[in-house]
C-alpha positions in Angstrom: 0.0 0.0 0.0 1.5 3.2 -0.4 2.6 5.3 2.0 -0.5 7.8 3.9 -0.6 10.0 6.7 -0.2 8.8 10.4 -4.0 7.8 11.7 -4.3 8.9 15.2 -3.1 6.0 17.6 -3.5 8.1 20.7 -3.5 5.9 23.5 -6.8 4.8 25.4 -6.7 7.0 28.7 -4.6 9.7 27.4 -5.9 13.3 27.0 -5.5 12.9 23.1 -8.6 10.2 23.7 -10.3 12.2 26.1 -10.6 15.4 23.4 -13.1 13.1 21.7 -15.7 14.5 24.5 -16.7 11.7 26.1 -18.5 12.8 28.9 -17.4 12.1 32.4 -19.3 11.0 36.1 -17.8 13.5 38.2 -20.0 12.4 41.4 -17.8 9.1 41.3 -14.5 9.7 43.6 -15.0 13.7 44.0 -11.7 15.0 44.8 -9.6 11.9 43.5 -8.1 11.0 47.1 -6.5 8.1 47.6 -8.9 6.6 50.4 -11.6 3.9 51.4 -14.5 5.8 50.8 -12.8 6.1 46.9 -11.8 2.5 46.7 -15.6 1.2 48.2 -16.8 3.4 44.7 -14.7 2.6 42.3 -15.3 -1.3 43.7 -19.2 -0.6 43.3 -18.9 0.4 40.0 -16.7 -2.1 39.1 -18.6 -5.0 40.6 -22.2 -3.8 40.9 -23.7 -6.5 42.2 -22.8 -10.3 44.0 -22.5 -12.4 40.6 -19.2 -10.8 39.8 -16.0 -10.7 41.6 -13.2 -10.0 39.6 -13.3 -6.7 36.5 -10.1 -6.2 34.8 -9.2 -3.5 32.1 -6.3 -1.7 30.4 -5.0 1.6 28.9 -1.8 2.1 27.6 1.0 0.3 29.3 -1.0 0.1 32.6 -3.5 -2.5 33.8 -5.7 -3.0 36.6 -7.9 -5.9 38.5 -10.6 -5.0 40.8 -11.3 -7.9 43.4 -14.2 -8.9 46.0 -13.8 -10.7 48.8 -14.4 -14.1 48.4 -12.9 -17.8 47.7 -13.0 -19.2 44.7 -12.6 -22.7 43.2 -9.4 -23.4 43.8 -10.0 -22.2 47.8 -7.7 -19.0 47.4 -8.8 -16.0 49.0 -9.2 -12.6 47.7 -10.1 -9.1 49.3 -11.8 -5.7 48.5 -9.2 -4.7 46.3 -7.3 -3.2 43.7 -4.2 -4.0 41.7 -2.3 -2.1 39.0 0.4 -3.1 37.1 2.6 -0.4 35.2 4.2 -2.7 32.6 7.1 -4.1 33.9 8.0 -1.1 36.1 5.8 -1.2 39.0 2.8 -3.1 40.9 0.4 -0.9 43.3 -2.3 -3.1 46.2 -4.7 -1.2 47.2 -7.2 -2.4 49.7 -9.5 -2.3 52.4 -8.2 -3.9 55.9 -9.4 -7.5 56.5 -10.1 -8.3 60.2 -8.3 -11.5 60.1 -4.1 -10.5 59.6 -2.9 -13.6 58.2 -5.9 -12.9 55.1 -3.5 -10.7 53.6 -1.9 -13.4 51.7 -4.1 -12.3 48.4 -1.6 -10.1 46.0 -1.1 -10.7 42.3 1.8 -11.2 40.2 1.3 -9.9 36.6 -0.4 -12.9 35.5 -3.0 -12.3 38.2 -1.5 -15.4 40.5 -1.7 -14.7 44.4 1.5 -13.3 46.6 2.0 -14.6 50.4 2.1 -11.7 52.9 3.0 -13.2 55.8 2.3 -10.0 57.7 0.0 -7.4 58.5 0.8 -4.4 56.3 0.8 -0.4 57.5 -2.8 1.1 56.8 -3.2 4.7 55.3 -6.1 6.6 54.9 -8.3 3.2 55.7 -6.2 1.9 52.7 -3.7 -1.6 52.8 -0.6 0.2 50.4 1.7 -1.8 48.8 4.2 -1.2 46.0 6.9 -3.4 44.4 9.7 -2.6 41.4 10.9 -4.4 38.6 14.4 -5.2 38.3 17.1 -4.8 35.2 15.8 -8.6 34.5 12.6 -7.4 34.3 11.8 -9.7 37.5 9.6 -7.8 40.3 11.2 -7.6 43.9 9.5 -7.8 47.1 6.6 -6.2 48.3 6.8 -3.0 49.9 4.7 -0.9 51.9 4.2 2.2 49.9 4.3 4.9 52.3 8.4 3.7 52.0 8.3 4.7 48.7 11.3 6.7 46.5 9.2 9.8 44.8 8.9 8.0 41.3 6.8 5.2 42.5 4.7 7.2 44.0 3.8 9.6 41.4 3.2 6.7 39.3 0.8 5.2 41.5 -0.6 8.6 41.6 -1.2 8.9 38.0 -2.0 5.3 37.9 -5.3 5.9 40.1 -6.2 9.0 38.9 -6.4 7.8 35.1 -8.5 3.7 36.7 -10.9 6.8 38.1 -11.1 8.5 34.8 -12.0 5.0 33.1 -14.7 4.6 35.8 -16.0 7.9 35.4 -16.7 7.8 31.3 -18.0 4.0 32.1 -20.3 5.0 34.9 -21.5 8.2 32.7 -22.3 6.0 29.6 -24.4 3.3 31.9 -26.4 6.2 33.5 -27.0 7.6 29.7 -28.3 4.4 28.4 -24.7 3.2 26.8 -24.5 5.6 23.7 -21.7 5.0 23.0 -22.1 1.3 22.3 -25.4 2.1 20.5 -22.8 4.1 17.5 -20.2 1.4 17.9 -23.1 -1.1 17.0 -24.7 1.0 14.3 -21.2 1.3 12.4 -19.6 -2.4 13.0 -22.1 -4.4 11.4 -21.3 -7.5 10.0 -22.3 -6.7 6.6 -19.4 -3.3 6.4 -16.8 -5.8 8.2 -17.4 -8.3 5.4 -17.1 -6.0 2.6 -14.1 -4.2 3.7 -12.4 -7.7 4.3 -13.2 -8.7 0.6 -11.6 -6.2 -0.8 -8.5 -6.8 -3.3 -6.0 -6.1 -1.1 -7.3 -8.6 1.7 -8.2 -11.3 -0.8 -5.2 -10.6 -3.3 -2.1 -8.9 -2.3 -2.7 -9.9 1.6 -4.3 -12.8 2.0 -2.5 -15.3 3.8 -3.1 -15.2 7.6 -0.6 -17.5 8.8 2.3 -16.0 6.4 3.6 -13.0 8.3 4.8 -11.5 4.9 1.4 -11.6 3.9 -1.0 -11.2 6.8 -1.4 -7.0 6.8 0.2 -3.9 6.3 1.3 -0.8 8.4 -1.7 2.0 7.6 -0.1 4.9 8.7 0.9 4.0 12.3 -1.5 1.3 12.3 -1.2 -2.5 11.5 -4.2 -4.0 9.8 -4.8 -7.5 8.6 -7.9 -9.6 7.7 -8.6 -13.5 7.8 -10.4 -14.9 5.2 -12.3 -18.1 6.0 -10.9 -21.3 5.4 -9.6 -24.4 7.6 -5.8 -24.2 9.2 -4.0 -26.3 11.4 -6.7 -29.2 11.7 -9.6 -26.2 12.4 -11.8 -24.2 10.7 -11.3 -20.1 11.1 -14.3 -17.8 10.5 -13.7 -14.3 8.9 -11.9 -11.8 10.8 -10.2 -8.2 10.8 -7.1 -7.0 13.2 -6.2 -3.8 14.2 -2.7 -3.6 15.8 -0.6 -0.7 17.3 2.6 -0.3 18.4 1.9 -0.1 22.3 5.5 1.0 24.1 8.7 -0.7 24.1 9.6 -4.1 25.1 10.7 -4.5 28.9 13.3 -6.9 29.8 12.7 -10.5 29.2 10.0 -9.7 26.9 9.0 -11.6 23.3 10.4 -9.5 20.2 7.8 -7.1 18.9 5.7 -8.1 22.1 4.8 -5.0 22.6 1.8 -4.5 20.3 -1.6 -3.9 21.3 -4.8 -4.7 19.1 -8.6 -5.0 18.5 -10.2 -7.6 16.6 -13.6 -8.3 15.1 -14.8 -11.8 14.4 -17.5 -12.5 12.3 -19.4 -15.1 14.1 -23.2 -17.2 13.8 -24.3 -16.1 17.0 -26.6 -12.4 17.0 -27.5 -12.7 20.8 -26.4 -9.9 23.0 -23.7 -10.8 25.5 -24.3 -9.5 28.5 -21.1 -7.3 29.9 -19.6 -7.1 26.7 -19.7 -4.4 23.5 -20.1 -6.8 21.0 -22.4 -6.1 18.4 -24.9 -8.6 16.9 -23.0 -11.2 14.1 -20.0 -9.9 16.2 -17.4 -10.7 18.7 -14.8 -7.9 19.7 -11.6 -8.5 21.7 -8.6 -6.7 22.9 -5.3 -7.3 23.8 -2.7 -5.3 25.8 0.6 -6.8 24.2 0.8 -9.4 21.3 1.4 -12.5 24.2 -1.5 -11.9 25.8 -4.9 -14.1 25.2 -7.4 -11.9 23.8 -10.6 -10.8 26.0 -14.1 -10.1 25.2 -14.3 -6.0 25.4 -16.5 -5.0 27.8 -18.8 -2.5 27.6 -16.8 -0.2 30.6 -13.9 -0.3 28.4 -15.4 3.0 27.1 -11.9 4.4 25.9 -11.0 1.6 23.7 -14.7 1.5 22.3 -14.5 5.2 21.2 -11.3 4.3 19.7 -12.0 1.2 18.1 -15.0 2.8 16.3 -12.5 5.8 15.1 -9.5 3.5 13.9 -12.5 1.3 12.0 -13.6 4.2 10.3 -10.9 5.8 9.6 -9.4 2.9 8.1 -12.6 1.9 6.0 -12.6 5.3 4.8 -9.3 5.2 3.7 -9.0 1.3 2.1 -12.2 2.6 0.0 -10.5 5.6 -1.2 -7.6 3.9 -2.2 -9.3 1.0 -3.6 -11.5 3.9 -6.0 -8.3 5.3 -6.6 -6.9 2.2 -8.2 -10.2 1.4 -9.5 -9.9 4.5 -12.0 -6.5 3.0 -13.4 -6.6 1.2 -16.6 -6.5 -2.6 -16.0 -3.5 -4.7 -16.7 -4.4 -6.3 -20.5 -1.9 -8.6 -20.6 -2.5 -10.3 -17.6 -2.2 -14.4 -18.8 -4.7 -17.0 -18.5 -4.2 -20.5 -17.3 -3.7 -22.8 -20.9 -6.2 -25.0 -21.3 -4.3 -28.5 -21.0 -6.5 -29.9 -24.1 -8.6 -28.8 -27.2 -12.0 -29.7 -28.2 -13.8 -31.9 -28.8 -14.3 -33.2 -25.3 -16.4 -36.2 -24.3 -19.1 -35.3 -22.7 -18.8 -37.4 -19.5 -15.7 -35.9 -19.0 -15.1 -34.1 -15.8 -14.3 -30.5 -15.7 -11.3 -31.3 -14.1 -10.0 -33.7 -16.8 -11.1 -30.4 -19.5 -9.9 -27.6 -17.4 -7.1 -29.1 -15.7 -5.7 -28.0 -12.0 -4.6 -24.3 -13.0 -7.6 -23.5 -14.3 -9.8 -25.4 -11.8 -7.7 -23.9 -8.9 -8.7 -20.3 -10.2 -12.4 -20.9 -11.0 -12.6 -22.0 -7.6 -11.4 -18.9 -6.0 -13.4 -17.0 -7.9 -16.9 -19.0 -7.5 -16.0 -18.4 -4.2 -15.1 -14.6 -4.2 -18.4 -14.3 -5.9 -20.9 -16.5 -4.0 -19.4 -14.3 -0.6 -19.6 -11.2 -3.0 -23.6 -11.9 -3.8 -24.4 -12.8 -0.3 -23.2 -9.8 0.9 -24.9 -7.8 -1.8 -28.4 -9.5 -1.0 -27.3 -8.5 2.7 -26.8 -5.2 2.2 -30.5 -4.7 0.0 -32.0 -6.3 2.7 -30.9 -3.9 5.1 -31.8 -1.6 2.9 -35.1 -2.3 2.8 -35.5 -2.7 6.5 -34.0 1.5 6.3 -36.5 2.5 4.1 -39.3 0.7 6.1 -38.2 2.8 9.1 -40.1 5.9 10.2 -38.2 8.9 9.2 -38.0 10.3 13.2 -35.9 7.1 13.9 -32.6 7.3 15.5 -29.5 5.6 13.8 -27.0 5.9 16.4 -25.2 8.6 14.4 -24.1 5.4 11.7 -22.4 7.0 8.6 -23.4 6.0 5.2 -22.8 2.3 4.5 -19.8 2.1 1.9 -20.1 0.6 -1.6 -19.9 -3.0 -2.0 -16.5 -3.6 -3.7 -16.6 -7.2 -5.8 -13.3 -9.0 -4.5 -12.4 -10.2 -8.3 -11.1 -7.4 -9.3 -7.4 -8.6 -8.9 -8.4 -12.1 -10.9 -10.7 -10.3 -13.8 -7.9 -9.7 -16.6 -7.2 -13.4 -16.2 -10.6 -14.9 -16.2 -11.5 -12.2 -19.2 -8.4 -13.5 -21.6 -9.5 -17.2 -20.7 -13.0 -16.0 -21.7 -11.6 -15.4 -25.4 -9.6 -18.0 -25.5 -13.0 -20.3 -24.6 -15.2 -18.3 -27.2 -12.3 -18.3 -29.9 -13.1 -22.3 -30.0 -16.6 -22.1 -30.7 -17.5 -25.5 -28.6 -20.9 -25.7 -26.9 -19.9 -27.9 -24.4 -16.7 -26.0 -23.6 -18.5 -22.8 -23.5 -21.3 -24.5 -21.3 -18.4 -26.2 -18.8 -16.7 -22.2 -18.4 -20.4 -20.6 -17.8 -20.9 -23.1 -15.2 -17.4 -22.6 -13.8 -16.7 -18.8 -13.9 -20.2 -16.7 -13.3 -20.3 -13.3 -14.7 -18.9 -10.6 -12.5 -20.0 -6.7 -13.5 -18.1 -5.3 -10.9 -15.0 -6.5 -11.0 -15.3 -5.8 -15.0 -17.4 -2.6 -14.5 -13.9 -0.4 -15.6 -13.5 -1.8 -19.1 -17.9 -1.8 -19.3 -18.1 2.4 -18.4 -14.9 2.9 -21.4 -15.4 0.4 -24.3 -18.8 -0.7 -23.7 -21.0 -0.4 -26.5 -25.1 0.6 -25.6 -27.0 -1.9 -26.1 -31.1 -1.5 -26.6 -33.8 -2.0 -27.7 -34.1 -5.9 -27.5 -37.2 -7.4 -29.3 -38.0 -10.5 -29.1 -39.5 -12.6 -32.1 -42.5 -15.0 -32.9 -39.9 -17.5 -33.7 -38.2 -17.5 -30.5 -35.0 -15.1 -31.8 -34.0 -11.9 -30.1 -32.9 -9.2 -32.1 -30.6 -6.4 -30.2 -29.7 -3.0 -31.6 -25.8 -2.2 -30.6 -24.3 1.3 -30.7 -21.9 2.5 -32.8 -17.7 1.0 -32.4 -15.7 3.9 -32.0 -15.0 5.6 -35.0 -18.2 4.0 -36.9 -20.9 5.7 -38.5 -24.2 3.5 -37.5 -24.9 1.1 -35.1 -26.0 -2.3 -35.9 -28.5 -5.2 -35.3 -27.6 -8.2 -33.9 -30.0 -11.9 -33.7 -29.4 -14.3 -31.1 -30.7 -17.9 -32.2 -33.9 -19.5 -30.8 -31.4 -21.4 -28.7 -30.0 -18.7 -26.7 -26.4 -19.2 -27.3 -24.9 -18.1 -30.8 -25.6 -14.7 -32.3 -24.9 -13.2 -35.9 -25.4 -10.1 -37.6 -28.9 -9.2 -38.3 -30.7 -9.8 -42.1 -30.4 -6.2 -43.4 -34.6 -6.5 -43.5 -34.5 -6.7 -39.7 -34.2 -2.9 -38.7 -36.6 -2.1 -41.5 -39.0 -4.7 -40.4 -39.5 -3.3 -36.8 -38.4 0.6 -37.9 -35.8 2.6 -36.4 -38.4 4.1 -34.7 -38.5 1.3 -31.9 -38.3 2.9 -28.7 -36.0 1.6 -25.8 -38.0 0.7 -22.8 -36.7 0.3 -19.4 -40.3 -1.5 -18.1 -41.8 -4.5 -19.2 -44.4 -6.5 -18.3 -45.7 -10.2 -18.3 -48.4 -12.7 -16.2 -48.4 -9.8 -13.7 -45.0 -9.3 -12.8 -43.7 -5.7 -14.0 -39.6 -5.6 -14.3 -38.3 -1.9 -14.1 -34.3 -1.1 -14.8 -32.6 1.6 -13.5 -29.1 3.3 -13.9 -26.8 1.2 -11.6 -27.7 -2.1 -13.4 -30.3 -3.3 -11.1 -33.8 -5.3 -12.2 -36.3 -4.7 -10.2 -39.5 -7.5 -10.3 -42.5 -5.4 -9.2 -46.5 -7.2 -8.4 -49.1 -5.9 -9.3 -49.7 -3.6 -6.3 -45.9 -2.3 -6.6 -44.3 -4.3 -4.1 -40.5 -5.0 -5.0 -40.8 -8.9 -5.3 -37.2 -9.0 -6.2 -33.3 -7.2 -7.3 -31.3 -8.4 -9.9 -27.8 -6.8 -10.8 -26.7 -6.8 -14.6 -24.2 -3.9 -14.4 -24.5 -0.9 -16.2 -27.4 1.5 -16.6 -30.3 -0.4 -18.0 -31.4 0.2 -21.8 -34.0 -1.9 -22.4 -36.1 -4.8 -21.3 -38.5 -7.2 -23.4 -39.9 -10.4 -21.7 -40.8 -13.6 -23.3 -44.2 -13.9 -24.0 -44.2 -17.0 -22.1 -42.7 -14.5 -18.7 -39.7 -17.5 -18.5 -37.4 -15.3 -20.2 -35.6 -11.7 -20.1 -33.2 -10.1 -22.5 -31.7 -7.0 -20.9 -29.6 -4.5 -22.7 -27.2 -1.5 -20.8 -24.5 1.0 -21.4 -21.9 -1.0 -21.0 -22.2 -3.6 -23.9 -24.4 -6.2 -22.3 -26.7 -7.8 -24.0 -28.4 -10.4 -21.0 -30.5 -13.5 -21.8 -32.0 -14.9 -18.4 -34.1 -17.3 -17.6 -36.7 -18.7 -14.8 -35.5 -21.5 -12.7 -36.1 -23.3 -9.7 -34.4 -21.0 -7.4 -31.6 -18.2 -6.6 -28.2 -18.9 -8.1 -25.7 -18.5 -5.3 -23.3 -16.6 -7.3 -24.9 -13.6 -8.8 -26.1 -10.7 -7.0 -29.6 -11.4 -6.3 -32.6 -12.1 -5.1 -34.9 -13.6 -8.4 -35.3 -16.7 -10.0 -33.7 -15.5 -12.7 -30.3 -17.0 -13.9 -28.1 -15.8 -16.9 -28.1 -17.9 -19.7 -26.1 -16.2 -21.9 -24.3 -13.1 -21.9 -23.1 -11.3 -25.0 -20.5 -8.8 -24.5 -19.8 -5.3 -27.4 -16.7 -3.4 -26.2 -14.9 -1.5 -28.4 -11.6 -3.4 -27.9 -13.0 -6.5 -30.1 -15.0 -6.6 -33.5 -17.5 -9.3 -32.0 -19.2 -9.7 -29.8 -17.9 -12.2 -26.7 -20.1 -14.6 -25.9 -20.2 -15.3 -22.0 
């Protein structure tokens, strides 16, 4: 990718963060003193109620771990507390006395395992005070009592407790507002905008390879962004997912290299039900993680800083990958880009396995791109859907302040130049069966073709069907030509010719394009993104079906089985009814392309698709 301005990384709990204006619950620890009455507050809000008895969070390089007394599983003991850990530099206790001395025995280690205390620490301002330092190792020493403390420690535990009470305050304000906050973090991460911006070319092309590290993600400015693509790895299956990773300090003694990296990442996932205690959105799971050998946690919905700022980094960066991706949308397409050689030449027998005809290149890359494009329709029958469900809202209805949902972006873009030269090479044959095998292997893409369509593509319109069962389809001018020309396609739907020099006069050159037809009460309607449209009677949108290219003309079969569709960008489509949707075109009708017949300026003919 090439090289863009620094996003904001600002850390979660630092002023830069707090400048977004989320607002804060100053009733909560008035004053900011280090005391009991503080600690019982912060412990309430932490641990409302008896069902919980541990909360832990992070910002920056600092963590924390709230704690009720109780006993848990394993029969260890813990207290009204709190512990914070500055990375590798210092540990903070801070509790409330516990009647019984030797009780004391509950501190943590970094990795949350208890400490023995053997005796009763010095209590300050109704407060059990503890500190302890790392050494050049990157080992902690003993505990402490912090009142013995050299001036550094205890301005870090200062500014330690002063920013766990800021992250209690914006939590405690967004639970007494009704959680806003999450409201706009669920209106933007939606499954449907996750999946699209992960199936765009550079995730599926250039970086698409998880478990490679060369080819996992890239550096966005000052942040590291990867995407998983679905698929089965090390004796599992792995569902889609996108990574958000930044650079969080420097590594401490006796830590991993590049351990010090923090992320977010969104999994898509089956499960819509709410979670209680955590942000994630419906079709969502989000988790965090302070440094890159940490196990990822669920984010909870207190962790108000790292929500606001996962919402910004998500879209800023969607933002951005869609800019760039329009960007190289607008450059020419590579022409020479080389298909796979088909291993044989017609004539084929016709119980002969695609594989045996195509052979493993060619199989291997029609493959990917059935796949590409079945994910590409689902998500474009997704995102109508939700549409629909918009449009069916009352206009006063709230979004949670969602931005406009981005274009759909098909992921064959990268793999189009290829598949169109094999295209030729398939038509230049002339074989039915060959032809038939590559329709059923390589479905039609507009979008991923939609450049060449908009600068070569020839208008095509009217279409008129015939008594006999022909089609005859009036093509625009070739650049530099005079006229344009008619075309027939055969009864049979698959070859076409040059029109008998009668036809035009036969139907006039008066014939009218018409972007409606009509048929056994079913009214199709084009319009000028390439979309069908099958309307009943009473006007209800029955179904959406994408050509590509703004919609010429329409005629429907007597019979109402068939459509021929001609647009702007030299499509003439042939579809026909079937028994149900066809996974791998974007939409919602019965409709499936039978034949698609392709004018661009670049060739003489027409390709037949």
């Amino acid at each position: 990718m090439p090289a863009t301005p620094p996003i904001d990384s600002a850390e979660p709990g630092t002023d830069a963060l707090r400048e977004d204006g989320l607002p804060e619950d100053a009733t909560l620890c008035p004053g900011e003193a280090m005391d009991a009455a503080a600690l019982r507050q912060l412990l309430k809000a932490a641990l409302p109620d008896s069902s919980r008895h541990k909360a832990a969070g992070w910002f920056g390089q600092t963590d924390f771990l709230f704690t009720r007394s109780h006993v848990d599983e394993d029969q260890d003991a813990y207290h009204d507390g709190l512990f914070i850990t500055v990375w590798k530099r210092w540990d903070f206790w801070l509790a409330l006395p516990h009647d019984d001395p030797a009780a004391h025995a509950s501190l943590f280690t970094q990795a949350w395992a208890l400490l023995r205390q053997p005796a009763a620490p010095t209590v300050t301002g109704g407060l059990v005070r503890q500190y302890r330092g790392y050494g050049a190792t990157g080992e902690p020493g003993p505990w402490q009592g912090l009142h013995d403390a050299p001036p550094e420690a205890l301005q870090a535990c200062a500014e330690a407790w002063r920013s766990v009470i800021g992250y209690w305050r914006r939590a405690e304000a967004q639970r007494r507002a009704g959680r806003p906050l999450r409201a706009r973090l669920h209106a933007a991460l939606t499954p449907e905008r996750v999946r699209a911006l992960t199936l765009l070319p550079v995730f599926t092309g250039r970086y698409n390879d998880w478990w490679n590290p060369e080819r996992n993600g890239w550096w966005e400015g000052d942040v590291w962004i990867g995407a998983r693509q679905p698929g089965h790895e090390g004796g599992r299956s792995w569902g889609r997912a996108l990574k958000l990773s930044w650079r969080n300090g420097s590594e401490a003694p006796g830590d991993a290299e590049d351990d010090a990296h923090a992320c977010y990442q969104i999994d898509l996932v089956e499960d819509d039900a709410p979670h209680e205690g955590t942000s994630h959105p419906p079709g969502l799971r989000l988790s965090y993680a302070q440094r890159q050998s940490d196990a990822r946690q669920s984010l909870p919905n207190d962790a108000v800083d790292h929500m606001a700022r996962l919402l910004r980094l998500f879209t800023t960066l969607e933002e951005r990958l869609y800019a760039e991706h329009a960007r190289a949308q607008q450059a020419p397409p590579p022409d020479d880009q080389p298909a796979p050689p088909l291993p044989r030449t017609p004539p084929f027998a016709p119980d002969e396995p695609d594989a045996e005809v195509f052979g493993a290149q060619i199989m291997a890359l029609s493959n990917d791109w059935q796949r590409a494009g079945r994910a590409h329709a689902a998500l474009v029958r997704e995102r109508w859907a939700l549409q629909a469900e918009r449009m069916a809202e009352p206009p006063e209805q709230d979004d949670g302040g969602a931005t406009a949902m981005p274009a759909i972006v098909d992921p064959r873009g990268a793999q189009a130049g290829a598949v169109l030269q094999l295209a030729r090479a398939v038509h230049a044959w002339a074989d039915a069966d060959l032809s038939a095998r590559f329709h059923r292997r390589f479905a039609f893409a507009p979008g991923a073709l939609a450049y060449r369509a908009a600068r070569g593509g020839r208008a095509v319109g009217p279409v008129l069907w015939q008594a006999n069962g022909r089609l005859l389809a009036h093509v625009a001018a070739a650049h530099g030509a005079q006229a344009g020309a008619w075309w027939e396609v055969g009864a049979d739907g698959l070859h076409i010719a040059p029109a008998p020099q009668a036809a035009p006069a036969a139907h006039g050159d008066e014939a009218q394009e018409a972007v409606t037809a009509a048929a056994h009460g079913l009214t199709v309607r084009g319009d000028a993104d390439g979309d069908l449209h099958g309307l009943a009677d009473d006007g209800r949108t029955l179904w959406r079906h994408h050509i590509g290219g703004a919609i010429r003309s329409i005629a429907m079969a007597p019979d109402g089985h068939a459509l021929a569709v001609g647009t702007a960008g030299g499509y003439l489509v042939l579809l026909r009814k079937g028994s149900g949707i066809d996974p791998y075109l974007p939409g919602t009708s019965r409709y499936a392309e039978v034949r698609r017949f392709i004018f661009w300026d670049d060739a003489p003919a027409p390709l037949a698709w």
